[in-house]
C-alpha positions, 0 to 999 in steps of 0.5 A: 500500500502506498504511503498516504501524506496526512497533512493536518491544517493549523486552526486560527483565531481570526478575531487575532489575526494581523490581516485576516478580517471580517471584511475578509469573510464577508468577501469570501461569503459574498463571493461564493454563498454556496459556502455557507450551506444553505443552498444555492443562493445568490448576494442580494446586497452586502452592508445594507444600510437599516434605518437608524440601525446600522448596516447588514453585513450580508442579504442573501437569497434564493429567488426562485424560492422567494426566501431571504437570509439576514446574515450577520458575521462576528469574529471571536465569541458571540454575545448579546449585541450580536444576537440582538442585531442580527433579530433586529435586521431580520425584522425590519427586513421582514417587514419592509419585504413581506413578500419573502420568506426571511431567515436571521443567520448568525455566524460567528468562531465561537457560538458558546453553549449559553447563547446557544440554549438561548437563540434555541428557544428564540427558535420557536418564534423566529427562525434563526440559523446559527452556524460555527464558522472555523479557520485553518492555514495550511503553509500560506494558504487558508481555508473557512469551514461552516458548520450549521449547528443551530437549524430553523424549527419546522413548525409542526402540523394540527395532528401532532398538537390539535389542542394548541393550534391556533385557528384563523380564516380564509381573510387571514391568509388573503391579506396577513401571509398570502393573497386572494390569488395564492389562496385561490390556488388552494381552491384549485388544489382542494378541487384536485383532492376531492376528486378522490377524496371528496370529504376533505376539506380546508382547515385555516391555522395560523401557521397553515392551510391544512385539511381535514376529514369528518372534522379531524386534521388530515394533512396528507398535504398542506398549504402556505400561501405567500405573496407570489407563490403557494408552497404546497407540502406533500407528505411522501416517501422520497424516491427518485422517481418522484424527484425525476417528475418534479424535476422534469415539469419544472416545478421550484423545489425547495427541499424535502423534509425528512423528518416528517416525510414531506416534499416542498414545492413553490408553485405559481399559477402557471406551475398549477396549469401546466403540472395538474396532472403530476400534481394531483397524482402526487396527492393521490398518491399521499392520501393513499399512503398517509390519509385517514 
């Protein structure tokens, strides 16, 4: 066997070195966002200005997803200014651009324990990403490593805590979260659904458009209307022959989730028109598999 050459990088504190910096960093992330993890993402705008609150290090998104990322770097330990700002910038940005769907990202070389368990319960009302960003030099050359060590919550469906839902109505959806157009693509896909299932009908919560059957939660699938776009999720075991349709009618897909066995797909109404075969086999086919 041949030898194999094992070369083993120095780790370096960045917050201590002579010419490595945060302006650095930011260069390198808006350079190539693939780095950081999240998918593929493009720079949006870098030291944005906020209204008398100082400048986001970095916005990135991913467009066809119509999702928005706050990131906010720190050299060395996190601490409490951090944490506040990157929330703050995440805010105002939320509300300026309702439109998207926002994320708070706090990178920093030392995420301790302590704000850990704290941005962690935060998590439960703001979707925050906490990632561990680490350097190395080997001879005069350096590298960045991210590591995600805090994720979004997926928020949870009726099923799993029917008594702690919060129910709203179909004007929630049209003017709070979505629009009378993304809601009426609901319409069109429940109209698919009781084709094969025609005692299903809509459920309005706060977090979600679910569904139910004979008065209890059934969300096979489910549904979040935004302001350009429906996310429609479909509960269903991931094949590939299943990834290959999507693929092939073009269809914007954001991710699958494998904890609760759910594809995310974005669609526009032209997506709904041209795909409403595929759609409502897919539907059938999760109703089949985890329908009551």
């Amino acid at each position: 066997m041949d030898k194999i050459n094992l070369i083993k990088p120095e780790k370096i504190s960045l917050q201590n070195h002579p010419i490595l910096n945060e302006d650095w960093v930011k260069k390198i992330i808006a350079n190539d966002p693939l780095i950081l993890g999240l998918g593929d993402l493009s720079l949006k705008d870098m030291e944005r200005n906020q209204p008398r609150a100082g400048r986001l290090d970095l916005l990135l998104q991913d467009p066809e997803a119509g999702v928005r990322y706050e990131v906010e770097i720190q050299l060395g330990k996190t601490d409490e200014s951090h944490i506040i700002r990157t929330i703050e910038y995440w805010d105002i940005e939320k509300k300026r651009y309702p439109q998207y769907e926002h994320y708070a990202v706090i990178i920093a070389e030392d995420i301790t324990s302590r704000f850990l368990n704290v941005m962690s319960l935060l998590n439960g009302a703001i979707p925050i990403i906490a990632i561990q960003m680490n350097a190395y030099k080997i001879e005069d050359k350096y590298f960045l490593l991210f590591i995600k060590i805090l994720d979004e919550i997926n928020l949870g469906y009726v099923d799993e805590d029917e008594e702690h839902i919060e129910i709203t109505d179909r004007n929630y959806w049209e003017t709070a979260k979505g629009t009378k157009e993304t809601v009426t693509m609901v319409d069109q896909i429940l109209g698919l659904i009781k084709v094969f299932a025609p005692e299903v009908e809509l459920n309005y919560t706060k977090f979600y458009i679910g569904l139910t059957k004979d008065g209890r939660p059934n969300n096979f699938a489910a549904f979040r209307p935004k302001r350009s776009f429906l996310r429609l999720e479909i509960r269903l075991g991931k094949t590939e022959e299943i990834d290959k349709q999507i693929e092939e009618a073009e269809i914007t897909f954001l991710d699958y989730n494998t904890r609760w066995e759910m594809y995310r797909l974005n669609l526009k109404e032209e997506d709904l028109v041209k795909n409403q075969e595929l759609i409502s086999t897919l539907l059938k086919k999760a109703y089949t598999n985890f329908g009551k």
